[in-house]
N, CA, C and O atoms as CSV, one atom per row, in Angstrom:
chain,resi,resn,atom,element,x,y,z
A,1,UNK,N,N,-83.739,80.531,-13.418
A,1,UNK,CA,C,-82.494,81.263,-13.351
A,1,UNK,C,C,-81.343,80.320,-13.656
A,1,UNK,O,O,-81.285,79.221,-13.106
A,2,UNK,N,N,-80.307,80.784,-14.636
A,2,UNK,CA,C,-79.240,80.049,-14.838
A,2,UNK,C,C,-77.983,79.826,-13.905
A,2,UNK,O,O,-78.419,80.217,-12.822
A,3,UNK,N,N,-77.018,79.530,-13.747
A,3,UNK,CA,C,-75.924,79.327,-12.825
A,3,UNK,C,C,-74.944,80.629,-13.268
A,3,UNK,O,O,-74.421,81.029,-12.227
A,4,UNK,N,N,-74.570,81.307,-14.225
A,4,UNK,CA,C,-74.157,82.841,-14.840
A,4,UNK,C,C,-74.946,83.612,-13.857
A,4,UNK,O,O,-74.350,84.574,-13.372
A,5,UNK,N,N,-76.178,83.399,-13.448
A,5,UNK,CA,C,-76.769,84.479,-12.372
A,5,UNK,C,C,-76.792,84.240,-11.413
A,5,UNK,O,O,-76.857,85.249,-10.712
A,6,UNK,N,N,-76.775,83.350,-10.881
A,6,UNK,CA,C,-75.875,83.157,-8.958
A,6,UNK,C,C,-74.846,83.711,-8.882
A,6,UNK,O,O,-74.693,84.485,-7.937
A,7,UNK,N,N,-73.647,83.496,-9.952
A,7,UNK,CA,C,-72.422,83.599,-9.502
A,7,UNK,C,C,-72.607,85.194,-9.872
A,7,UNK,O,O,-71.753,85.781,-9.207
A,8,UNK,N,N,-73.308,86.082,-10.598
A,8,UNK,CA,C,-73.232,87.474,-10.862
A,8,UNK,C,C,-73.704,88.078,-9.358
A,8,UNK,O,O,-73.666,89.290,-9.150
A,9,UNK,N,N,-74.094,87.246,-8.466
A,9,UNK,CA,C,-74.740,88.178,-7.458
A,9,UNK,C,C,-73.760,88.699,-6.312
A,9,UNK,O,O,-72.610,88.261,-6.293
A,10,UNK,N,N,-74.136,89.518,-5.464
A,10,UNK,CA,C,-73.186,89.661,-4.213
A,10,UNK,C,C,-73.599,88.827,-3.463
A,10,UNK,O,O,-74.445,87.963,-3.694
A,11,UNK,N,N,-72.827,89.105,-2.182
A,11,UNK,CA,C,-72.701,88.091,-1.363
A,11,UNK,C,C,-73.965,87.940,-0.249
A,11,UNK,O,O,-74.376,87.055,0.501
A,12,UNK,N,N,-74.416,89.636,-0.663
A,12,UNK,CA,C,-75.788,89.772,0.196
A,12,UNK,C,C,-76.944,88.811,-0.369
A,12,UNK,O,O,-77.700,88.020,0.196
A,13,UNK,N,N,-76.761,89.238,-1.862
A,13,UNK,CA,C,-77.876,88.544,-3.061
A,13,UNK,C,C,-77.787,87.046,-2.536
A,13,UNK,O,O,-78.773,86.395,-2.191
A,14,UNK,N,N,-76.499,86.593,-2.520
A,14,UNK,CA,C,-76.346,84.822,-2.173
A,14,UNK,C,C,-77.419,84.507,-1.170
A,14,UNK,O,O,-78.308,83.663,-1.055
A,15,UNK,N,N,-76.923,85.635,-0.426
A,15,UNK,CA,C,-77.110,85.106,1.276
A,15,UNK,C,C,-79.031,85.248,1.488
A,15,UNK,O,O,-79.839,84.825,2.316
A,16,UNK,N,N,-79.104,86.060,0.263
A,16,UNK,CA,C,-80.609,86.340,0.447
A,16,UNK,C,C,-81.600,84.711,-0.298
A,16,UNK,O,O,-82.675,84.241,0.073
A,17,UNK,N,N,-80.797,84.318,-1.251
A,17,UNK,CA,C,-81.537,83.235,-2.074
A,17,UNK,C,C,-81.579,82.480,-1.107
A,17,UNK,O,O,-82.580,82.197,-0.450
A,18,UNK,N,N,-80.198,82.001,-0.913
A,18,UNK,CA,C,-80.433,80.383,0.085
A,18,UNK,C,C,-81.229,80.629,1.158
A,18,UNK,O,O,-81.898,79.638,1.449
A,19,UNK,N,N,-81.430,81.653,1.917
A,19,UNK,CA,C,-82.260,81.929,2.884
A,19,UNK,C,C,-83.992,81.464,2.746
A,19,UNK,O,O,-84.795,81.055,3.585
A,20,UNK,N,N,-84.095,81.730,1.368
A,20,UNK,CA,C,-84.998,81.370,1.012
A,20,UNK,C,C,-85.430,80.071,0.163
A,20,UNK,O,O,-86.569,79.699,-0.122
A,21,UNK,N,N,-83.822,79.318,-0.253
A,21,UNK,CA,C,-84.459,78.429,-0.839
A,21,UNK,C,C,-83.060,77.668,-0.654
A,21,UNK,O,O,-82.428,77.426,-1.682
A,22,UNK,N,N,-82.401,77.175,0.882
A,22,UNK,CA,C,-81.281,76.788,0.533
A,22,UNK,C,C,-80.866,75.406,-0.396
A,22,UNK,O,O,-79.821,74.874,-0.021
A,23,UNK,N,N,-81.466,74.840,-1.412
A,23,UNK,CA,C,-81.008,74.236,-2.182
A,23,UNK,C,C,-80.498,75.144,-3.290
A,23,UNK,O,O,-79.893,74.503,-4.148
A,24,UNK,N,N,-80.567,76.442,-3.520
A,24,UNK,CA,C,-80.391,77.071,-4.627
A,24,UNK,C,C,-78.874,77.190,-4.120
A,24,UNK,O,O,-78.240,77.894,-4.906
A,25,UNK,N,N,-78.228,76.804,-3.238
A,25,UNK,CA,C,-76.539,77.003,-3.211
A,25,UNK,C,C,-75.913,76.389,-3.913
A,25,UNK,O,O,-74.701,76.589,-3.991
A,26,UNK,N,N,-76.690,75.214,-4.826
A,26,UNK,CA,C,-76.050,73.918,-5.629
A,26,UNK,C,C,-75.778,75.036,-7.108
A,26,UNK,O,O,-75.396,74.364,-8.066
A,27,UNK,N,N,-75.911,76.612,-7.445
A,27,UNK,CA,C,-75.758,77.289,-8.526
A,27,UNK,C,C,-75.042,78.006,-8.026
A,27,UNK,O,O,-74.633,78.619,-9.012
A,28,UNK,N,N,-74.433,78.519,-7.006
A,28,UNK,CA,C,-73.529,79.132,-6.691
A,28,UNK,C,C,-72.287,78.917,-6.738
A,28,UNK,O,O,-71.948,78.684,-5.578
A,29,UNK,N,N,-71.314,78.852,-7.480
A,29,UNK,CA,C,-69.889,78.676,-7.548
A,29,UNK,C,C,-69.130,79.212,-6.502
A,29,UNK,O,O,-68.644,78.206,-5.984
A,30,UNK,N,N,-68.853,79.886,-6.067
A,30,UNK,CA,C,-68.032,80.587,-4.962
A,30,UNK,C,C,-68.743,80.413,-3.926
A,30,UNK,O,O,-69.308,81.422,-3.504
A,31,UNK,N,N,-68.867,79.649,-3.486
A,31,UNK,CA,C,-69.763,79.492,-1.593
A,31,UNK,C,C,-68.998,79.634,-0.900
A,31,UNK,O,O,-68.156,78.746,-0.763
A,32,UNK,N,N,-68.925,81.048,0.005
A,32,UNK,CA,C,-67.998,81.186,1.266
A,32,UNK,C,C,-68.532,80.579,2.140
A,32,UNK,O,O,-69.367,79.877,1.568
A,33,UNK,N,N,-68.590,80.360,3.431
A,33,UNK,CA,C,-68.597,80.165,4.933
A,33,UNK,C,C,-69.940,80.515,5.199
A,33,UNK,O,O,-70.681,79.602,5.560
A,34,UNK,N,N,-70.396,81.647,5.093
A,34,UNK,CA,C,-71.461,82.295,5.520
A,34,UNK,C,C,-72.540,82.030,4.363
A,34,UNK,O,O,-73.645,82.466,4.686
A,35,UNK,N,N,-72.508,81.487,3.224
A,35,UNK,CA,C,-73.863,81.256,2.181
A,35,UNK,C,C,-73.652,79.881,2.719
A,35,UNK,O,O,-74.673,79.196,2.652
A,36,UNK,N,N,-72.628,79.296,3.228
A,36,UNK,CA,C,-72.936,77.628,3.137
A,36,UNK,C,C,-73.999,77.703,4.437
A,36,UNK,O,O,-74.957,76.942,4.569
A,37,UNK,N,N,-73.691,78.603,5.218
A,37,UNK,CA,C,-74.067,78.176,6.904
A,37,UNK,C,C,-75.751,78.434,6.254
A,37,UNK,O,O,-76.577,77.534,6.403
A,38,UNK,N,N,-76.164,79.859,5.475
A,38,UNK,CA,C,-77.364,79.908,5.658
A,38,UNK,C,C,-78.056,78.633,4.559
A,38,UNK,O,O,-79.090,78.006,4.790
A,39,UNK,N,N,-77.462,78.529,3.748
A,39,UNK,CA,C,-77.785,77.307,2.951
A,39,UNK,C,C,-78.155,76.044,3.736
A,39,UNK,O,O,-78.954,75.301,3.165
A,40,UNK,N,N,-77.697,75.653,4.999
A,40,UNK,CA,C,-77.998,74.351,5.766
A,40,UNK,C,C,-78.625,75.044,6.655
A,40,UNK,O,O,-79.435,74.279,7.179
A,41,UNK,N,N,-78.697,76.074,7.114
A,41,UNK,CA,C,-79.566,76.126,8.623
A,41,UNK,C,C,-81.558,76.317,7.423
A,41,UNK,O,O,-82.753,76.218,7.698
A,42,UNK,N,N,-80.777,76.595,6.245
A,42,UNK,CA,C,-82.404,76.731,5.802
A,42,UNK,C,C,-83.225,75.134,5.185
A,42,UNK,O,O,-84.379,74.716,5.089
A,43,UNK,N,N,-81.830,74.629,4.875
A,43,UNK,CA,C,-82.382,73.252,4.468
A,43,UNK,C,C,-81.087,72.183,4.630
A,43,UNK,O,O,-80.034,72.092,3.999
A,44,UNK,N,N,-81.658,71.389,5.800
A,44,UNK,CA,C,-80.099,70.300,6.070
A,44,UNK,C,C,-79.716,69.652,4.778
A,44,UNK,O,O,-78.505,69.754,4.582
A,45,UNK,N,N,-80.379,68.997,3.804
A,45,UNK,CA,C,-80.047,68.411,2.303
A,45,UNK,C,C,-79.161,69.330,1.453
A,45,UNK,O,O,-78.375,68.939,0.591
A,46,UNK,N,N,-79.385,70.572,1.799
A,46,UNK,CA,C,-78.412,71.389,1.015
A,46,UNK,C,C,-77.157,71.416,1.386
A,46,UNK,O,O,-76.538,72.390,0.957
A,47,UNK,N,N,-76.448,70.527,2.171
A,47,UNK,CA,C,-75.314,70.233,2.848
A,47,UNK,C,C,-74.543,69.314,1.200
A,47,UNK,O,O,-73.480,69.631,0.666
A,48,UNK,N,N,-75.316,68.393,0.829
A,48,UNK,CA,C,-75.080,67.454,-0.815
A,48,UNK,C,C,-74.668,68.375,-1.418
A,48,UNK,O,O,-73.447,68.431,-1.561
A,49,UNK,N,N,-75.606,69.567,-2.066
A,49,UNK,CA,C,-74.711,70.570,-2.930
A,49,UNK,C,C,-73.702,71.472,-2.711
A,49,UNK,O,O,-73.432,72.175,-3.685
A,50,UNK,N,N,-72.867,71.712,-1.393
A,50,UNK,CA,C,-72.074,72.165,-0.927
A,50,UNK,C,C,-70.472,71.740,-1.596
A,50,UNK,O,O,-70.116,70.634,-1.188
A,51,UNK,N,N,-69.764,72.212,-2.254
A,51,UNK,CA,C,-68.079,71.656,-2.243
A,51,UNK,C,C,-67.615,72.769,-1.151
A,51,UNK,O,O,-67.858,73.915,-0.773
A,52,UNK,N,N,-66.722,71.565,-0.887
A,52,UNK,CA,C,-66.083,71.181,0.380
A,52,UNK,C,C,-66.206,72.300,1.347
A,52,UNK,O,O,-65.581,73.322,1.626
A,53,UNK,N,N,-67.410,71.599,1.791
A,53,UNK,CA,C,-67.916,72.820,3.281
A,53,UNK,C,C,-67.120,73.022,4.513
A,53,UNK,O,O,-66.984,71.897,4.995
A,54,UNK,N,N,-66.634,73.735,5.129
A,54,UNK,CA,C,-66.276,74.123,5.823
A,54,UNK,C,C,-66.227,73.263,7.394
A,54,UNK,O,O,-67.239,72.736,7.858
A,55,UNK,N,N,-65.230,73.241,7.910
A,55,UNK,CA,C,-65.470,72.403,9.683
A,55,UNK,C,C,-66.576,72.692,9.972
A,55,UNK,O,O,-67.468,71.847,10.053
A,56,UNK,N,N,-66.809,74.361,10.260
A,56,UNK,CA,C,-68.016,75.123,10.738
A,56,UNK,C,C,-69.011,74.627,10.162
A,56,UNK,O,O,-69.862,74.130,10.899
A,57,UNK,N,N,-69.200,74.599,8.930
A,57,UNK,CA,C,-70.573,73.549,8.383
A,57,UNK,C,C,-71.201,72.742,8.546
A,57,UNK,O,O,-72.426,72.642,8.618
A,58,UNK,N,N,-70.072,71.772,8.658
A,58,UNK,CA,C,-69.999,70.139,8.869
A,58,UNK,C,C,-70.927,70.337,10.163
A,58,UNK,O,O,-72.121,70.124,10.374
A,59,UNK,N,N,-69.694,70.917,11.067
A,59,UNK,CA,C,-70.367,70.744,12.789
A,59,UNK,C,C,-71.770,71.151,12.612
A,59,UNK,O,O,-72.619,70.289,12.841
A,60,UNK,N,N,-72.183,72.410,12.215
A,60,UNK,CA,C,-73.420,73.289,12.100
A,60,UNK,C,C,-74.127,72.331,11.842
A,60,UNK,O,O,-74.851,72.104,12.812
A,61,UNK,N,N,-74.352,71.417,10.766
A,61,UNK,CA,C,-75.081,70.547,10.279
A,61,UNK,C,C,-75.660,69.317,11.075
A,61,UNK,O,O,-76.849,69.058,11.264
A,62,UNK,N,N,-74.621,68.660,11.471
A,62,UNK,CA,C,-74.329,67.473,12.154
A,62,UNK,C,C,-74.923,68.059,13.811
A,62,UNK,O,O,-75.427,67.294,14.634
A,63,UNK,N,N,-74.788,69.066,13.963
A,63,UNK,CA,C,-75.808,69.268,15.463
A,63,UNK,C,C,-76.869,69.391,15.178
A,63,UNK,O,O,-77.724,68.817,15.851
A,64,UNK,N,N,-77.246,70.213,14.033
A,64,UNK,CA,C,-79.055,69.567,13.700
A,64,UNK,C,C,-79.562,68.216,13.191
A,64,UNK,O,O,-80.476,67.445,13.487
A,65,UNK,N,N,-78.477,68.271,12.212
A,65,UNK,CA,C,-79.537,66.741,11.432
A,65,UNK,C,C,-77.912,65.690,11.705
A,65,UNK,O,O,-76.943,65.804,10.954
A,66,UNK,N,N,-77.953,64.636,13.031
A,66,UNK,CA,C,-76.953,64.118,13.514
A,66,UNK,C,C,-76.731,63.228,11.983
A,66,UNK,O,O,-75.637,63.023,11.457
A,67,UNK,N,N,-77.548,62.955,11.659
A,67,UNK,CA,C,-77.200,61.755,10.031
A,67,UNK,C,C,-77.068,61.921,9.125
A,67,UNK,O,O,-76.918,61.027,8.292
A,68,UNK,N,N,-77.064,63.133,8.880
A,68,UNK,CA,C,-76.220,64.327,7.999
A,68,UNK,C,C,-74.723,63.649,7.357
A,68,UNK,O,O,-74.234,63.493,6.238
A,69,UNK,N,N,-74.276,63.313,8.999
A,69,UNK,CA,C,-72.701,62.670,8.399
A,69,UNK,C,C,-72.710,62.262,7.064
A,69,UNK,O,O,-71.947,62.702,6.204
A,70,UNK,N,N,-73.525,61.468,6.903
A,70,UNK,CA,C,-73.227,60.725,5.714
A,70,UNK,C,C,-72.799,61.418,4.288
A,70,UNK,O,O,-72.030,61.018,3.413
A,71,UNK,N,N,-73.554,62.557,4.385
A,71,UNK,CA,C,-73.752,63.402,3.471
A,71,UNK,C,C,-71.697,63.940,3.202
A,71,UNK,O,O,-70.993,64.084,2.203
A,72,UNK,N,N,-71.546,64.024,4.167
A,72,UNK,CA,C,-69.944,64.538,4.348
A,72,UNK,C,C,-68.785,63.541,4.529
A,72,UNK,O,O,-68.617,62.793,5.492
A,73,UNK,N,N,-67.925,63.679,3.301
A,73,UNK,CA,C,-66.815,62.980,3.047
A,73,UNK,C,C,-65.282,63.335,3.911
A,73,UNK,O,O,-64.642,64.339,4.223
A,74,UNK,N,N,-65.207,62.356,4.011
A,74,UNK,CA,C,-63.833,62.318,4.861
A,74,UNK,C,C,-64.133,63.347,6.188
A,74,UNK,O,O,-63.454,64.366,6.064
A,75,UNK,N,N,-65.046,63.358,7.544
A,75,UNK,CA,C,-65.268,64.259,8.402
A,75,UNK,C,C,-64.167,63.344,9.248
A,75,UNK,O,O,-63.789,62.192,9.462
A,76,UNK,N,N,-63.893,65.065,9.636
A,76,UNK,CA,C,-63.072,65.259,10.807
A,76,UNK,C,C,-63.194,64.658,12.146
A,76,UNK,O,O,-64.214,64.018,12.405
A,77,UNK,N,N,-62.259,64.795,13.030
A,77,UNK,CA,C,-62.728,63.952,14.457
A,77,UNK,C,C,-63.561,64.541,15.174
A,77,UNK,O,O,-64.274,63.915,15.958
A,78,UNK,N,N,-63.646,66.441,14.969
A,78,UNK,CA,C,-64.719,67.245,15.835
A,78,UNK,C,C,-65.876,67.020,15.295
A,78,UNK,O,O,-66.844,67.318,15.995
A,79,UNK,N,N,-66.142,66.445,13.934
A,79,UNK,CA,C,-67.316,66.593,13.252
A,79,UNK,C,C,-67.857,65.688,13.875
A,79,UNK,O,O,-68.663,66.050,14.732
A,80,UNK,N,N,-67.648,64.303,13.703
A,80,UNK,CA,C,-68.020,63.015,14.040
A,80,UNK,C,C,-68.402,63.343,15.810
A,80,UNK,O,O,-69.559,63.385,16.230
A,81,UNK,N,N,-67.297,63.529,16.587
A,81,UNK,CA,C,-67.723,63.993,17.831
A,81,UNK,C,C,-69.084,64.773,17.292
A,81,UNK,O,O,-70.048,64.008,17.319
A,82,UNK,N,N,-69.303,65.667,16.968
A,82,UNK,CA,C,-70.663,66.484,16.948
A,82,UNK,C,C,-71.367,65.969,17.132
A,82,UNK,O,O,-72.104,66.011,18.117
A,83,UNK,N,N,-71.400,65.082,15.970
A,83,UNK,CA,C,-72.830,64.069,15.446
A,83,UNK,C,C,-72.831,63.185,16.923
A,83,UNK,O,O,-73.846,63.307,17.608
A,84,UNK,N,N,-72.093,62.591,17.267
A,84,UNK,CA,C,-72.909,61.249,17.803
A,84,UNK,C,C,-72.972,61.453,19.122
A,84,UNK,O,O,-73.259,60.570,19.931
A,85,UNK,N,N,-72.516,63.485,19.613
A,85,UNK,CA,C,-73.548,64.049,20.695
A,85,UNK,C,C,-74.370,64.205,20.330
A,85,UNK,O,O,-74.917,64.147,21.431
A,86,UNK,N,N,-75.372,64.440,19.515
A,86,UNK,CA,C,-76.158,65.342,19.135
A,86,UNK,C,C,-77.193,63.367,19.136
A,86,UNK,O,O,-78.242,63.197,19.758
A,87,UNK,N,N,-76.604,62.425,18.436
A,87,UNK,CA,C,-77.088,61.333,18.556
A,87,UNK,C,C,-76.188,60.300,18.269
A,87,UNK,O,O,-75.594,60.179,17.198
A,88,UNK,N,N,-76.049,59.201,19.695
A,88,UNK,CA,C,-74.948,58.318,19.244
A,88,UNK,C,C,-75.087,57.380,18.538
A,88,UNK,O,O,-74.180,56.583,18.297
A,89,UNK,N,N,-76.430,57.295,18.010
A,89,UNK,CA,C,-76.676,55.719,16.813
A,89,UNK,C,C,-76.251,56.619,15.497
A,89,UNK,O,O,-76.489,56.201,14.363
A,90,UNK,N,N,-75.577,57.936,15.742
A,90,UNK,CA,C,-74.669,58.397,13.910
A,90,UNK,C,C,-73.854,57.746,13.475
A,90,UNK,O,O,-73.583,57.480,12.304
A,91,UNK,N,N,-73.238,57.329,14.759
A,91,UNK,CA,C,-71.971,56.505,14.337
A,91,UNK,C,C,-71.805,55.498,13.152
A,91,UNK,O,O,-70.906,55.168,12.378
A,92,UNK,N,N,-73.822,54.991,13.518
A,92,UNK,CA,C,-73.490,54.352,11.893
A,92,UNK,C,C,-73.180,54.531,10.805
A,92,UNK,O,O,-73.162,53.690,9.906
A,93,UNK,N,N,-72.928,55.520,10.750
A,93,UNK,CA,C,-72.793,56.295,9.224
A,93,UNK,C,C,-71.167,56.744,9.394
A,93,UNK,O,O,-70.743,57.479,8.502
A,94,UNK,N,N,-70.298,56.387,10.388
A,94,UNK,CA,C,-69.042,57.214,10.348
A,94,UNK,C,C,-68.113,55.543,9.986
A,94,UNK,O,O,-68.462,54.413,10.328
A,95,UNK,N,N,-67.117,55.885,9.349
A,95,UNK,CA,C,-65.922,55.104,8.633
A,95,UNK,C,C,-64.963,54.589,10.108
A,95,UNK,O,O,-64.406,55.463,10.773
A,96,UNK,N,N,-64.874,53.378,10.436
A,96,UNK,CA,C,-63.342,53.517,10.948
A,96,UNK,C,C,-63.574,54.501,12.478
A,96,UNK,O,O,-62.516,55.046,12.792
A,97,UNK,N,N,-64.514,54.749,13.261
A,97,UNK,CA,C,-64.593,55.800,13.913
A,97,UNK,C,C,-63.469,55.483,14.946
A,97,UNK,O,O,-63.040,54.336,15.066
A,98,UNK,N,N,-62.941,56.667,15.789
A,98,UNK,CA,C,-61.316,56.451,16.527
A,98,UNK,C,C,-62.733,56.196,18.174
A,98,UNK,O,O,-63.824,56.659,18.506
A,99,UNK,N,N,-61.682,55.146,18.710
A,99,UNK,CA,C,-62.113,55.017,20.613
A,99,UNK,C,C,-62.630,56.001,21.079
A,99,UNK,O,O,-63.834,55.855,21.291
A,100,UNK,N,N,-62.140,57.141,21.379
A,100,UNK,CA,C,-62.806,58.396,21.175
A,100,UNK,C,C,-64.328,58.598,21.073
A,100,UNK,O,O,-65.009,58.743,22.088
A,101,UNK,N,N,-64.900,58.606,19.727
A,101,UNK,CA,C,-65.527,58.712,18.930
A,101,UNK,C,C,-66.586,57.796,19.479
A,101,UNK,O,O,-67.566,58.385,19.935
A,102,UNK,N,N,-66.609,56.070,19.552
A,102,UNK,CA,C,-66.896,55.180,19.787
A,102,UNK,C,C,-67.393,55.075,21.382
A,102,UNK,O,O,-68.423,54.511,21.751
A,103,UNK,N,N,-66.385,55.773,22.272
A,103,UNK,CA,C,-67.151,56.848,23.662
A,103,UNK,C,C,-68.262,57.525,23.706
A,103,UNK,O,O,-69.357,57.609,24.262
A,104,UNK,N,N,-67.485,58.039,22.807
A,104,UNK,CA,C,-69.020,59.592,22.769
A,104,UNK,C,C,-70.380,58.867,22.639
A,104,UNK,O,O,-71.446,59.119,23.200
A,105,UNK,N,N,-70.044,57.852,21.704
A,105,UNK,CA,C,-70.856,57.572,21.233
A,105,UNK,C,C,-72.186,56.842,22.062
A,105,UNK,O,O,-73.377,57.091,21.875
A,106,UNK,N,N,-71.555,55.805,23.093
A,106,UNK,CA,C,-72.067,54.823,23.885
A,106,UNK,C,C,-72.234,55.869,25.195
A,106,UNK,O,O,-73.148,55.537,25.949
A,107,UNK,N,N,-71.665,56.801,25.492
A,107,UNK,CA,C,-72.088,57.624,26.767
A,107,UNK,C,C,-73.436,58.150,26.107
A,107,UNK,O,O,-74.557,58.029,26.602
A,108,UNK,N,N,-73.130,58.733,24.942
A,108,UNK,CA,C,-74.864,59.465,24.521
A,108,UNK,C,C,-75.929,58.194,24.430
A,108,UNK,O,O,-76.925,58.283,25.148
A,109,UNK,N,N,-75.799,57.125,23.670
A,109,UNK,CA,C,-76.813,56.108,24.024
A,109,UNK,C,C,-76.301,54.632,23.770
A,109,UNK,O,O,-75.893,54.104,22.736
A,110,UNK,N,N,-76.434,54.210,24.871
A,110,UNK,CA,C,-75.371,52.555,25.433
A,110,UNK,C,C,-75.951,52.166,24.493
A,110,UNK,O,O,-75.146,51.267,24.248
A,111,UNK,N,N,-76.807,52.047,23.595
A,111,UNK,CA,C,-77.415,51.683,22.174
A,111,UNK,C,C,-76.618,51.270,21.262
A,111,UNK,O,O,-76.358,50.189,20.733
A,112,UNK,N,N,-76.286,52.311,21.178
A,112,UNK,CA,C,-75.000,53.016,20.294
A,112,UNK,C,C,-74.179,51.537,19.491
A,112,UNK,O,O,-73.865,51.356,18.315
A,113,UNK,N,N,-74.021,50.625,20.756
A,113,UNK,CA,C,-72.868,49.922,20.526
A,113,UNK,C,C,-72.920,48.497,19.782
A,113,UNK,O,O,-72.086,47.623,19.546
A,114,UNK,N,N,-74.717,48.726,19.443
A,114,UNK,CA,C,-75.131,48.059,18.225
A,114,UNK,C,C,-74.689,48.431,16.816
A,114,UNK,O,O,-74.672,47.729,15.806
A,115,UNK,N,N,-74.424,49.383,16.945
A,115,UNK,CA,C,-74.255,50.417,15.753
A,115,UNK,C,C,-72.699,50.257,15.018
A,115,UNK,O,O,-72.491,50.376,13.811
A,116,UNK,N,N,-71.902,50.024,15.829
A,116,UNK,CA,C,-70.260,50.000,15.916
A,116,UNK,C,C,-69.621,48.946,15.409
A,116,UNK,O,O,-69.450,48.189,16.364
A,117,UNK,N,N,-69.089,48.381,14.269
A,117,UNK,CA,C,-68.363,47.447,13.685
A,117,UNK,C,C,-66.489,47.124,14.780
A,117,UNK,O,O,-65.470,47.805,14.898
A,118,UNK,N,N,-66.754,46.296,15.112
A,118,UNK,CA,C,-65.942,46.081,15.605
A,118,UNK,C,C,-65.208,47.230,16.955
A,118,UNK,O,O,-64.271,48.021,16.846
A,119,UNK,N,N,-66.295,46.824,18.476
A,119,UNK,CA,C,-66.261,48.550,19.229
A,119,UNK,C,C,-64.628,47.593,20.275
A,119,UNK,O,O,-64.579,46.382,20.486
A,120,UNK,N,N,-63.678,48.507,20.660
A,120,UNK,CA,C,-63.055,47.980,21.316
A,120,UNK,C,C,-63.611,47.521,22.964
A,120,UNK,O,O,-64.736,47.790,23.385
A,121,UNK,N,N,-62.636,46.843,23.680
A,121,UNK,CA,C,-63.111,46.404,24.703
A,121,UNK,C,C,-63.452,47.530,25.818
A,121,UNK,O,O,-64.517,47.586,26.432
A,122,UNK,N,N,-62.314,48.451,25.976
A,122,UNK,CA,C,-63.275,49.617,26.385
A,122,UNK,C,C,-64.973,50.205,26.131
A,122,UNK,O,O,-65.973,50.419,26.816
A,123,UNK,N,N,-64.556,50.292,24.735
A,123,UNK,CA,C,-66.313,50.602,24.471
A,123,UNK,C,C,-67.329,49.877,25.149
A,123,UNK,O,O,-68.238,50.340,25.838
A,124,UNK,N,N,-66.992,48.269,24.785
A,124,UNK,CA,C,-67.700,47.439,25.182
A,124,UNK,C,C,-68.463,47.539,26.534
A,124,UNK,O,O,-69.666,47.533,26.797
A,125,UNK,N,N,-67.085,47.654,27.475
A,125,UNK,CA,C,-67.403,47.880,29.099
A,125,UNK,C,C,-68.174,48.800,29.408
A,125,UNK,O,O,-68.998,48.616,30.304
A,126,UNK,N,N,-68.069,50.256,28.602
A,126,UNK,CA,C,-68.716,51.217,28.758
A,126,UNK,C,C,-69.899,51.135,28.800
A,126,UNK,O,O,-70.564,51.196,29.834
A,127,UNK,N,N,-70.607,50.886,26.939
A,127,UNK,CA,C,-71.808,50.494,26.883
A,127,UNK,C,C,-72.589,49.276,28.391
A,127,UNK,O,O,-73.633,49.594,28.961
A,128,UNK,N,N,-72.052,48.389,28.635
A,128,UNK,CA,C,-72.577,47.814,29.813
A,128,UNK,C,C,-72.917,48.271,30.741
A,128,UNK,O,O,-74.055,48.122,31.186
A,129,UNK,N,N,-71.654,49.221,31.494
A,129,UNK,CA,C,-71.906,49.899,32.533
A,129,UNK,C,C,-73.376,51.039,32.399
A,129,UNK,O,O,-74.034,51.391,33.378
A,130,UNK,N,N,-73.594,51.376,31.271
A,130,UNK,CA,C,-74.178,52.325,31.114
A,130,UNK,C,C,-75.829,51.960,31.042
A,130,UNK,O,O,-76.759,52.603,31.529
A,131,UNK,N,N,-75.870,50.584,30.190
A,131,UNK,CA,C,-76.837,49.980,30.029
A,131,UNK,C,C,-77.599,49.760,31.150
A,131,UNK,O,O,-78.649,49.122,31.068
């Protein structure tokens, strides 16, 4: 099937392919909200062929497959929070992550703080205490 026949379909038709094959969202031109979501809950990699997915995505994603991040450019502070509940050694994969972030991270696993380029002294303490 060519990319002229994704984009000819409705939104049911969309929602029916990726369901079944969510890498086929990488032929879809118009991806709302709802083909992206079934597109990743059917296959986390299909998150790569996504333009610019949605918060809801991101998060959706990043609570199943926490290392996903990587896959997603420039994520948000809720996203990143997601991920490194879901698992705090994600962090490796996050840019610059804010104190915040770098929390979450070491409360989910004092591990974590192997993971962290430069963790502030808070973090630091944390991870210890926790350890």
């Amino acid at each position: 099937m060519n990319e002229k026949f994704y984009n000819s379909m409705s939104e049911s038709e969309q929602l029916a392919t990726v369901k079944q094959d969510g890498y086929a969202i990488q032929y879809i031109e118009n991806q709302n909200e709802a083909v992206q979501l079934a597109a990743v809950n059917k296959n986390g990699w299909a998150i790569r062929h996504i333009k610019n997915p949605s918060e809801n995505v991101q998060i959706a994603i990043v609570q199943k497959y926490s290392f996903d991040i990587q896959c997603i450019k420039n994520p948000s502070e809720a996203v990143q929070l997601a991920a490194v509940n879901k698992n705090g050694k994600a962090i490796r994969f996050i840019e610059n992550p804010s104190e915040v972030v770098q929390l979450a991270a070491v409360n989910k696993n004092s591990c974590a703080i192997y993971c962290i380029k430069n963790p502030t002294i808070s973090v630091q303490m944390m991870a210890k205490l926790l350890s």
